[in-house]
Backbone as JSON Lines, residues from 0, in Angstrom:
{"i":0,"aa":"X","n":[-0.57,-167.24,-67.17],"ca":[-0.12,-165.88,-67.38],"c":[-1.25,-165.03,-67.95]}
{"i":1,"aa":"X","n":[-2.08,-165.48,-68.97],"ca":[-3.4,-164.42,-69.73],"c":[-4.06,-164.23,-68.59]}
{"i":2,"aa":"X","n":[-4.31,-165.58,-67.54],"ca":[-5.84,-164.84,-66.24],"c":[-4.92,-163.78,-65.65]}
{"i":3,"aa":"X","n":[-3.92,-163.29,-65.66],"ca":[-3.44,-161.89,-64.66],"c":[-3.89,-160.59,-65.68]}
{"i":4,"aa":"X","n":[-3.7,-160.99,-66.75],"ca":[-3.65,-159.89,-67.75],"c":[-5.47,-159.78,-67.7]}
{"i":5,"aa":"X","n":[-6.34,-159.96,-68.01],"ca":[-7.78,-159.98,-67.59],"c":[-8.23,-159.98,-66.48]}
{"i":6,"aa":"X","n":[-8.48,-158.15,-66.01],"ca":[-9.24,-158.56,-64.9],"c":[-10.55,-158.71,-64.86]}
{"i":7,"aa":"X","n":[-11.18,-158.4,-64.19],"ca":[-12.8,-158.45,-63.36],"c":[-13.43,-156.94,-63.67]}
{"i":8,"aa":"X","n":[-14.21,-156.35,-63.79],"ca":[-14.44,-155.13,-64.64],"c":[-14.26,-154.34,-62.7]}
{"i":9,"aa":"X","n":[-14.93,-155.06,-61.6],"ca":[-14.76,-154.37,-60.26],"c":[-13.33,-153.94,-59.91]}
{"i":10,"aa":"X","n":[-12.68,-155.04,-60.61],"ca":[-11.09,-154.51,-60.43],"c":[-10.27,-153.67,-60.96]}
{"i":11,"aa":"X","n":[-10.65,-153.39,-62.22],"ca":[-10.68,-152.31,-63.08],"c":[-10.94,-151.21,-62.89]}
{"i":12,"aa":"X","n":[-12.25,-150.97,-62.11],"ca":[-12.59,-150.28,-61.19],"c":[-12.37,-149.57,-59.84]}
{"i":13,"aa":"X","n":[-11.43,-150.19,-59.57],"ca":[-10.67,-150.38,-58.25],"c":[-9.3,-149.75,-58.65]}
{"i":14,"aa":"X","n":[-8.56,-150.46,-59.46],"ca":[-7.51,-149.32,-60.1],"c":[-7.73,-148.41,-61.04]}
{"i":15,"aa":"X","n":[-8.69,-147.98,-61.47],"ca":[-9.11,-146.55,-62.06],"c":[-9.41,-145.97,-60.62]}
{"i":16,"aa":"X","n":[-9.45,-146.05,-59.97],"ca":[-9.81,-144.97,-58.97],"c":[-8.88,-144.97,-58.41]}
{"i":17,"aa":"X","n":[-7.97,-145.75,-58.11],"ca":[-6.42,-145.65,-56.95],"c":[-5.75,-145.16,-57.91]}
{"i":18,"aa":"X","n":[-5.82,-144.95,-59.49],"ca":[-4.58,-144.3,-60.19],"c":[-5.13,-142.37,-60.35]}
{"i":19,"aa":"X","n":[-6.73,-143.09,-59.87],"ca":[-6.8,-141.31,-60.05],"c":[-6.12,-140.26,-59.42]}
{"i":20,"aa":"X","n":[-6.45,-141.32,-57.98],"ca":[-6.35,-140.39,-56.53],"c":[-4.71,-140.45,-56.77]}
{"i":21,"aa":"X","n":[-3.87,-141.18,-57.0],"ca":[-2.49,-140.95,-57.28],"c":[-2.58,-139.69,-57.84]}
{"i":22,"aa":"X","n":[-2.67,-139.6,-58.96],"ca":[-2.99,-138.63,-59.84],"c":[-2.97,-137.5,-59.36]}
{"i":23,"aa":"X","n":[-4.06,-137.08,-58.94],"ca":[-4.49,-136.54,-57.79],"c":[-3.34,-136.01,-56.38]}
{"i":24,"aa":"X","n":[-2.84,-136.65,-56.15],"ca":[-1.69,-136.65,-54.87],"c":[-0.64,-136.29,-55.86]}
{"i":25,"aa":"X","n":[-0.2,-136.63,-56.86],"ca":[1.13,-136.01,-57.75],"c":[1.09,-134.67,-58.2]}
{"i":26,"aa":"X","n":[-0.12,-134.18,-58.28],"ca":[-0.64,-132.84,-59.25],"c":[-0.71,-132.07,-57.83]}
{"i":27,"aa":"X","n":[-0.84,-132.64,-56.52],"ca":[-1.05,-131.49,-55.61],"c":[0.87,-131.31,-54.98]}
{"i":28,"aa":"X","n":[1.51,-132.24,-54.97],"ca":[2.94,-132.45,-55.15],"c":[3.79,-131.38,-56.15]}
{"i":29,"aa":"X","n":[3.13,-131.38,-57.04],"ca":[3.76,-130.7,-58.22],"c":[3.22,-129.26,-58.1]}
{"i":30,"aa":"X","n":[1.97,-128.9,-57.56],"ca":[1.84,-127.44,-57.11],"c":[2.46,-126.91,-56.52]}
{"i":31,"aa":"X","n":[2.45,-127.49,-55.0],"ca":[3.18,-126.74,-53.7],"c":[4.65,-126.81,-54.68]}
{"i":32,"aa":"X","n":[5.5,-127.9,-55.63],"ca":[6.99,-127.13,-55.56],"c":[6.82,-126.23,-56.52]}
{"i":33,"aa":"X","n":[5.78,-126.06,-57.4],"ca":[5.93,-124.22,-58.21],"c":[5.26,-123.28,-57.17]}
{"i":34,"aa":"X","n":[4.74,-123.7,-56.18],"ca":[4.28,-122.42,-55.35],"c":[5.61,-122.13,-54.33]}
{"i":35,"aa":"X","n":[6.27,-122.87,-54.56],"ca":[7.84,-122.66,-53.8],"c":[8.93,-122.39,-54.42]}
{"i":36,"aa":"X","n":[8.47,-121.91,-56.16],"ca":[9.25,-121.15,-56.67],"c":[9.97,-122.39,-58.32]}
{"i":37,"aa":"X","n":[9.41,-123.69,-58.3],"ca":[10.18,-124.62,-59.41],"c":[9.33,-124.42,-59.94]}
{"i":38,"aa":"X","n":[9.19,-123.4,-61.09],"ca":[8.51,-123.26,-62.1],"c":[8.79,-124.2,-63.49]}
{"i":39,"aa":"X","n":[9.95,-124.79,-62.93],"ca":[9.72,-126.32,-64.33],"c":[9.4,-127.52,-63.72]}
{"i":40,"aa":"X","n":[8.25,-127.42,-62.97],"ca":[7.06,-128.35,-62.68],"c":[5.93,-128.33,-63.0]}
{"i":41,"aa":"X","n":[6.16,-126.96,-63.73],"ca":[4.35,-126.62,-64.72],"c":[4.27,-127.75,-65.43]}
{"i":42,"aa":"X","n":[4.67,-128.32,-66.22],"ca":[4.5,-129.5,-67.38],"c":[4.22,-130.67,-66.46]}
{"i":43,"aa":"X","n":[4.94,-130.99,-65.62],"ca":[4.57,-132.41,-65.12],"c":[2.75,-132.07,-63.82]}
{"i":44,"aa":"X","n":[2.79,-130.95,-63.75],"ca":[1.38,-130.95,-62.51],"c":[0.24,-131.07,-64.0]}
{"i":45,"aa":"X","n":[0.73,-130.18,-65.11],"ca":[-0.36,-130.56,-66.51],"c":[-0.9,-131.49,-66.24]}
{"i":46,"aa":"X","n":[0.09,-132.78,-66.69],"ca":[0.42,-133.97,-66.94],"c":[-0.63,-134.62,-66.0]}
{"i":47,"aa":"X","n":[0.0,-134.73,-64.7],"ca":[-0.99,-135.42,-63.75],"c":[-2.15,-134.63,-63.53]}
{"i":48,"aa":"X","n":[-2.45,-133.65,-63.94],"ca":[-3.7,-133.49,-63.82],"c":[-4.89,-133.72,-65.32]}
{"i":49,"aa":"X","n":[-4.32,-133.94,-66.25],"ca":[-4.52,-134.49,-67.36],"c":[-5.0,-135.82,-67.09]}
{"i":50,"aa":"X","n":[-3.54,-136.69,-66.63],"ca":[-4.14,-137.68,-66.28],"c":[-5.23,-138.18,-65.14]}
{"i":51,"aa":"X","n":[-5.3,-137.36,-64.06],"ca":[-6.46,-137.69,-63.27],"c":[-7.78,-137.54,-63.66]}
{"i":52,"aa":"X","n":[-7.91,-136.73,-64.95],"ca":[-8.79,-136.14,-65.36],"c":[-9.74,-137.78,-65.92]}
{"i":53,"aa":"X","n":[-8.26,-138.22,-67.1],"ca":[-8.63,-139.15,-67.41],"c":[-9.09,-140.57,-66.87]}
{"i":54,"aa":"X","n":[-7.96,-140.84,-65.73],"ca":[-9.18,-141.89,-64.76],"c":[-10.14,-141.58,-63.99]}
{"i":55,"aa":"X","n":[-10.53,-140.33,-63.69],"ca":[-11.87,-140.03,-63.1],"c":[-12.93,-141.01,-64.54]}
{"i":56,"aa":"X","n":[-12.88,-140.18,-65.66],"ca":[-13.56,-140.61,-66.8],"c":[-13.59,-142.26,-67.12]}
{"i":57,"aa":"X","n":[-12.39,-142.51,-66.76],"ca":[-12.51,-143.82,-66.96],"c":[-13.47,-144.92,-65.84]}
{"i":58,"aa":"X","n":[-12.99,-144.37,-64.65],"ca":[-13.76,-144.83,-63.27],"c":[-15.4,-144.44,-63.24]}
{"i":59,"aa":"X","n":[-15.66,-143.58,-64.42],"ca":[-17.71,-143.32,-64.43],"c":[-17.74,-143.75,-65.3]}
{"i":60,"aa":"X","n":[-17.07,-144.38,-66.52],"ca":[-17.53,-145.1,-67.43],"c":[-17.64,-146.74,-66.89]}
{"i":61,"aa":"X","n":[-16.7,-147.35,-66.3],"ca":[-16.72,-148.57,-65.51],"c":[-17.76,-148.44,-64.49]}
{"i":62,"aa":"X","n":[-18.58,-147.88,-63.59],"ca":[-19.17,-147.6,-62.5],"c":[-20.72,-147.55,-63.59]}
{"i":63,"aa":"X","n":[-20.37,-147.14,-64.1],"ca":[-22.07,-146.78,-65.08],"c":[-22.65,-148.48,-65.55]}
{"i":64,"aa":"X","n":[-21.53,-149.13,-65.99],"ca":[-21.58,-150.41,-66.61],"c":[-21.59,-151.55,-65.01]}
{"i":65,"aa":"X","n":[-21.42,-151.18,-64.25],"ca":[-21.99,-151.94,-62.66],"c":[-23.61,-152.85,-62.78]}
């Protein structure tokens, strides 16, 4: 059960960048429905774009250490 919980720093790497681009795909999700008028989707497009912000950062700090 611990070797699942430890990955490989490439793999780490690998999901810092697939959670960005999620990220990424949720925050452009959450635009188009306030550009279609659900203006209580401002907080959650924040959110994911907050967070993409943060695995971009995380994905050049892992990539630097390559």
């Amino acid at each position: 059960m611990a070797a699942t919980l430890i990955r490989p720093p490439v793999v780490r790497l690998l999901h810092a960048r697939q959670d960005h681009a999620t990220c990424l795909r949720l925050a452009a999700s959450y635009r188009q429905r306030i550009a279609a008028g659900e203006t209580d989707q401002r907080e959650a497009h924040a959110w994911a774009l907050g967070n993409a912000r943060r695995w971009r950062l995380v994905a050049a700090e892992l990539s630097e250490g390559r």
